[in-house]
N, C-alpha and C positions, 0 to 999 in steps of 0.2 A: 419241788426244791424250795428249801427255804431263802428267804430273801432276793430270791431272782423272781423280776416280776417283767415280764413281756408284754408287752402290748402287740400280740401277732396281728389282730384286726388292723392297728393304726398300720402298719407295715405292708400291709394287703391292698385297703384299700384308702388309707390316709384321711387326714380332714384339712383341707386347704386353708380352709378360714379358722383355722389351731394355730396356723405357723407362728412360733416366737420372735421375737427381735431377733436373737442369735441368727436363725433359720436365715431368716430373712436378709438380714445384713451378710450373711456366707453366701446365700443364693447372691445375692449382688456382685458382691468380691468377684465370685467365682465366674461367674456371667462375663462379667468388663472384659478378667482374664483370659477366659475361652476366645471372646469375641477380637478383642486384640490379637492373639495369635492367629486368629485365622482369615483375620486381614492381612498380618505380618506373613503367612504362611501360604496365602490360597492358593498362588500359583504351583506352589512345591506338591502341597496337597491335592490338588486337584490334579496334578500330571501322577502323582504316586499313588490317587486313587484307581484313574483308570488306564495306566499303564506303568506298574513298577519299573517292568525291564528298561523300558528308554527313560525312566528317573535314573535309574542305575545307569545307562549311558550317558548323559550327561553331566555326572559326576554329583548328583545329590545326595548325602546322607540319607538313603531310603532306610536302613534300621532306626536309624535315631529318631529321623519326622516319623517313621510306623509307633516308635516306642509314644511319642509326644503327643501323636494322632487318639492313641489306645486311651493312654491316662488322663488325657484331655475328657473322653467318653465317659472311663471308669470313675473319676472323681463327679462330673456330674452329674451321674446314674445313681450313683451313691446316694449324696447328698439330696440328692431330689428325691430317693426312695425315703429316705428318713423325715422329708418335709411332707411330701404327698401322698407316697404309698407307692406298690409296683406296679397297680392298674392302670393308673392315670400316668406315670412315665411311660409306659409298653405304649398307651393310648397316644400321648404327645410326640413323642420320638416318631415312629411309626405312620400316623396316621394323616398328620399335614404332612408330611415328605412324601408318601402316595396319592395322594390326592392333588397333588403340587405336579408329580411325574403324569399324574392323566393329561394334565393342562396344556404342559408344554415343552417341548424340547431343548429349550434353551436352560443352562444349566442353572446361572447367574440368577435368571428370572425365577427358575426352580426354587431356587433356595429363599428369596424373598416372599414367592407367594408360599410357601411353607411355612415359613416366622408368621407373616398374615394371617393365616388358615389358627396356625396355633393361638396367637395372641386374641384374635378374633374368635376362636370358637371358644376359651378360656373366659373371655368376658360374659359371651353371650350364655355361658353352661351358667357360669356364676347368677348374671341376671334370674336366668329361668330357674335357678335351684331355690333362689331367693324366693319368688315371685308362684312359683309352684309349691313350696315348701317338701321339697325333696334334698337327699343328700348331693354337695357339691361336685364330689369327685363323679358321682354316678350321673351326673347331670352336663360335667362337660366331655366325660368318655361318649354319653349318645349325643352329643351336640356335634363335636367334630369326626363320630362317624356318620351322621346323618350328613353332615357336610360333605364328607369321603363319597358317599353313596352318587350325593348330586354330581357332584366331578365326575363321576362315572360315567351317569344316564346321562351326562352333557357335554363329554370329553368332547375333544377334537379325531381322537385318535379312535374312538369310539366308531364316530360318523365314518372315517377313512376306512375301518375294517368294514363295514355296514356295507359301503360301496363295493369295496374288494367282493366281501362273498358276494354280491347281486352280481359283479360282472361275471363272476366265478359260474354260478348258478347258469344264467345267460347262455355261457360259452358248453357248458354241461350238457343245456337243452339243446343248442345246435348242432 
């Protein structure tokens, strides 16, 4: 086609350190915005994520926070695919939020050491893509799964199943 020019690679897998001023100054905007509503929100959102029906019994707009919850997602899926690519969003979304669920049960703490995990393995991807001279987005997708990995082999939940089967085993042989 003439005049239609794609950049399907930047779209795949992005180049972080490309981002423009525009880019840059939306991802902020849109950041404050997110982050505001879901201080302004958490409570609603957090009873509407794991239980609509008692959101619906106590009389909360559960369509309208579901509708807010969505477009809150869709717009900074969006705009992050267009800054970074859809590797490294699939990668950031995803991967400090499991790694966060190996840790610990508490929701609140969840979600901080998630921001953590992310913001933190996004530095140190950066560093080492630097410092390695590899691509960035390819450098923080294996940083914060290699991160994913250690939460694993060192969860808490981990150890707790470990025991389960040994008693389990145990009980088997007797």
């Amino acid at each position: 086609m003439r005049g239609y020019n794609v950049d399907l690679y930047g779209y795949i897998f992005g180049n972080i350190l490309a981002v423009s001023r525009f880019d840059l100054y939306s991802s902020l905007i849109l950041g404050v915005m997110v982050l505001g509503l879901i201080v302004l929100f958490y409570k609603e959102f957090l009873l509407l994520t794991f239980d609509p029906e008692m959101a619906r019994v106590v009389g909360l707009p559960v369509r309208t926070l579901n509708l807010l919850m969505l477009t809150l997602v869709a717009l900074t899926v969006v705009l992050s695919i267009k800054s970074v690519g859809v590797v490294l969003v699939s990668a950031l979304i995803v991967t400090p939020a499991a790694s966060a669920f190996l840790l610990t049960d508490d929701f609140k703490k969840m979600m901080w050491i998630s921001v953590a995990i992310g913001v933190g393995g996004s530095w140190l991807g950066l560093f080492l893509s630097t410092w390695l001279n590899v691509a960035s987005g390819a450098a923080i997708v294996m940083t914060v799964t290699l991160i994913f990995f250690l939460c694993f082999l060192f969860s808490p939940q981990r150890r707790r199943m470990k025991q389960r089967m040994s008693r389990l085993k145990q009980l088997i042989k007797s």
